[in-house]
Backbone as a chain_set.jsonl record, in Angstrom:
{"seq": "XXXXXXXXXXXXXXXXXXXXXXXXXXXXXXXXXXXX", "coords": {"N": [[-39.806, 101.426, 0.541], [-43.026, 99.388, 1.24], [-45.657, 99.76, -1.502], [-48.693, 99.681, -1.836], [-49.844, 98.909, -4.48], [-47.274, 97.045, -4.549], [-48.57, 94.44, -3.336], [-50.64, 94.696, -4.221], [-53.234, 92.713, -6.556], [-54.551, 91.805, -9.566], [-57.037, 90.659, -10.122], [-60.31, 90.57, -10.104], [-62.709, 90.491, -7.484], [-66.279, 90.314, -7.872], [-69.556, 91.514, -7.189], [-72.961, 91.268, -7.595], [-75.712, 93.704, -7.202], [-78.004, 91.452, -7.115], [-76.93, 89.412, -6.07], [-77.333, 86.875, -3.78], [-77.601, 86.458, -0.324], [-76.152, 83.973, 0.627], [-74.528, 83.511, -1.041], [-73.183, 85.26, -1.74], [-71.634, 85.17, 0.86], [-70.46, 82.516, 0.394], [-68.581, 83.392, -1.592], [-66.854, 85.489, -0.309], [-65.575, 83.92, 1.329], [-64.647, 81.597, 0.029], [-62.475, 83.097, -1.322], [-60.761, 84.228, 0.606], [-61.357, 87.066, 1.533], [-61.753, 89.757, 3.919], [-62.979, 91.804, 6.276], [-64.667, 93.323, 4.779]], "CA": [[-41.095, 101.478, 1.211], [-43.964, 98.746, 0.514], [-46.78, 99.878, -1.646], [-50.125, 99.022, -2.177], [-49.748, 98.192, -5.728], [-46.849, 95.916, -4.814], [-49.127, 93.212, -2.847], [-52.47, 93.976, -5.002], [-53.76, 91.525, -7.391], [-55.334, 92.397, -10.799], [-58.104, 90.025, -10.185], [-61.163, 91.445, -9.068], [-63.62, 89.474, -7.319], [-67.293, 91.645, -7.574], [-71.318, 90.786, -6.657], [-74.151, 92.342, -8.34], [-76.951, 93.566, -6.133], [-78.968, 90.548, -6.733], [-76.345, 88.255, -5.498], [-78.422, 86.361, -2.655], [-76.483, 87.01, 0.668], [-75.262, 82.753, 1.104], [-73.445, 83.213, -2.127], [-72.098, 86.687, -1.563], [-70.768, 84.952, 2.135], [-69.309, 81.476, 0.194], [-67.302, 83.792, -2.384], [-66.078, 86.25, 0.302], [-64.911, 82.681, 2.086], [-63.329, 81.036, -1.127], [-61.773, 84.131, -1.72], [-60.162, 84.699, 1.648], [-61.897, 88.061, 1.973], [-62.581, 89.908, 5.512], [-63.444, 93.085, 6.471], [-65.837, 93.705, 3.494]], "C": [[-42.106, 100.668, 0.399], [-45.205, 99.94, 0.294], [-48.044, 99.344, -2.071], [-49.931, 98.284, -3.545], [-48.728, 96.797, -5.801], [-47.625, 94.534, -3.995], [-50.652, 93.201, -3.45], [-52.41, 93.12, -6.089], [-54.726, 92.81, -8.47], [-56.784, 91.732, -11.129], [-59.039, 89.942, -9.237], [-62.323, 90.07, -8.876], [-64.799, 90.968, -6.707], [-68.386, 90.652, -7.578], [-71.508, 91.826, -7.243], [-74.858, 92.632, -6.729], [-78.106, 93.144, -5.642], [-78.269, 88.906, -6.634], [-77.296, 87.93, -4.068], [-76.989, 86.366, -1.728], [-75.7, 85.719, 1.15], [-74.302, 82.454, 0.113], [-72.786, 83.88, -1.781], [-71.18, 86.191, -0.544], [-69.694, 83.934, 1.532], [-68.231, 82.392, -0.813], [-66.312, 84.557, -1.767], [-65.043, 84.938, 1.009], [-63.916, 81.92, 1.484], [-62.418, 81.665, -1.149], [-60.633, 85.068, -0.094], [-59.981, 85.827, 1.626], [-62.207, 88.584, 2.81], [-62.789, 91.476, 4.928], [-64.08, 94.382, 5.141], [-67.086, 94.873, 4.048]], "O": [[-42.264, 100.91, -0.797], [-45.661, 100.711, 1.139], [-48.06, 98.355, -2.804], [-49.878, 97.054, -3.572], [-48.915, 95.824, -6.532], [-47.012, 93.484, -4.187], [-51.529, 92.342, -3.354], [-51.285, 92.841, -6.506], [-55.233, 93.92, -8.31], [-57.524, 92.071, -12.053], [-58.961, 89.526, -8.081], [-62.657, 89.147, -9.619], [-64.651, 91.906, -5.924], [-68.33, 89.449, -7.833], [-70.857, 92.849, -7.459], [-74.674, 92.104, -5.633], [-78.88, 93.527, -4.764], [-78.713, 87.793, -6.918], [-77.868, 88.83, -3.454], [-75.817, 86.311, -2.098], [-74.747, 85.898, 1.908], [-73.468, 81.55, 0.159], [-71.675, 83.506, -1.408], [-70.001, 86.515, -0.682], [-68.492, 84.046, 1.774], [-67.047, 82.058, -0.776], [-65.16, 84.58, -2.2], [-63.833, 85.118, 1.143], [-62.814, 81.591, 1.924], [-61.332, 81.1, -1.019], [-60.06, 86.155, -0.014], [-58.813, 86.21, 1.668], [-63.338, 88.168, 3.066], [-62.775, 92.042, 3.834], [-63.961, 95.57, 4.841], [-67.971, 95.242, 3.277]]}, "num_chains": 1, "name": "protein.A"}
């Protein structure tokens, strides 16, 4: 049975809460990020 741990990644991608919201969108985009 797949688990979570076998397809996560150890490399965290995080924002502060004075990331401005066109950065926060290009890193979720680099980072082929959805449902954030």
């Amino acid at each position: 049975m797949l688990k979570a741990k076998d397809i996560m990644t150890t490399r965290m991608i995080t924002l502060t809460p004075d990331t401005h919201i066109t950065d926060a969108a290009r890193i979720l985009l680099e980072n082929r990020i959805n449902g954030a």
